[in-house]
C-alpha positions in Angstrom: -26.7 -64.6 -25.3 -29.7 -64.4 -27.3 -30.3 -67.9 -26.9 -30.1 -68.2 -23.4 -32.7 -65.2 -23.0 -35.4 -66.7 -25.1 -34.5 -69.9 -23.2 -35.1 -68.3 -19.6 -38.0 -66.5 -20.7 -39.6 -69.8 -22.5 -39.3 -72.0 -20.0 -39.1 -70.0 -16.7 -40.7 -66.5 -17.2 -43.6 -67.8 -19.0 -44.4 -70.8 -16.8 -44.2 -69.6 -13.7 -45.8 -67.0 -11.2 -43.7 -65.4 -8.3 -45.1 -64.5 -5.0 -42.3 -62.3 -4.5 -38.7 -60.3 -6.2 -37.1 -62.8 -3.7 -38.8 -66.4 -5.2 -38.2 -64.7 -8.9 -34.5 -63.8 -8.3 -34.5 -67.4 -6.2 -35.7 -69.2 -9.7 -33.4 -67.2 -11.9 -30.2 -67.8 -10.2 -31.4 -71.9 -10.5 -32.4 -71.5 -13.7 -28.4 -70.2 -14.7 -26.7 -72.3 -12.0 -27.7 -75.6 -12.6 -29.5 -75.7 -15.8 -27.3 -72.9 -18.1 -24.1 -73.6 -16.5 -24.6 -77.5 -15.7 -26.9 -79.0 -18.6 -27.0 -76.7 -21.2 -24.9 -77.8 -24.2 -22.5 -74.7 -25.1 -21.5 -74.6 -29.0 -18.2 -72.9 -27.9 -17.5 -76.5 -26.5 -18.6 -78.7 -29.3 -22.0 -78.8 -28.1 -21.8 -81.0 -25.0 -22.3 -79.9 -21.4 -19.6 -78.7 -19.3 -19.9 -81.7 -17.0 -19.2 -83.8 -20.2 -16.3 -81.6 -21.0 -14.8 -81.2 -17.5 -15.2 -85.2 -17.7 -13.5 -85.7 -20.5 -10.8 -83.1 -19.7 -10.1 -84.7 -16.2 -9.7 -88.4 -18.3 -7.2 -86.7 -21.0 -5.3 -85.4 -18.3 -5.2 -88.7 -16.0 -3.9 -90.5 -19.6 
C-alpha cells in the first residue's frame, strides 16, 4: 500500500494542479483505474500486470 501512495503522490499529486475537488477526484480515480489496476506490475502476481496475468490465465484455461 505504501508503494502505491508514494506512487500517486510522485507522479500525480506533485505534477499536477486541480482547478477543482471534482478534476482532483477525476485524476485520482484514473490514476487507480487504469494505471494501478491495468499497468502496474503487482508482486503478489509475480510481478507482471493483471492484463498479462488474466492473458495468460485465459490461454492456460483454453489449453
Amino acid at each position: 500500500m505504501e508503494s502505491v501512495l508514494g506512487s500517486l503522490k510522485a507522479e500525480l499529486v506533485h505534477r499536477a494542479r486541480f482547478r477543482s475537488r471534482r478534476e482532483a477526484k477525476a485524476a485520482l480515480f484514473d490514476f487507480i483505474a487504469i494505471f494501478c489496476n491495468r499497468q502496474r506490475r503487482h508482486s503478489s502476481i509475480g510481478c507482471r500486470t493483471p492484463g498479462q496475468t488474466r492473458i495468460d490465465m485465459a490461454a492456460a484455461m483454453a489449453a
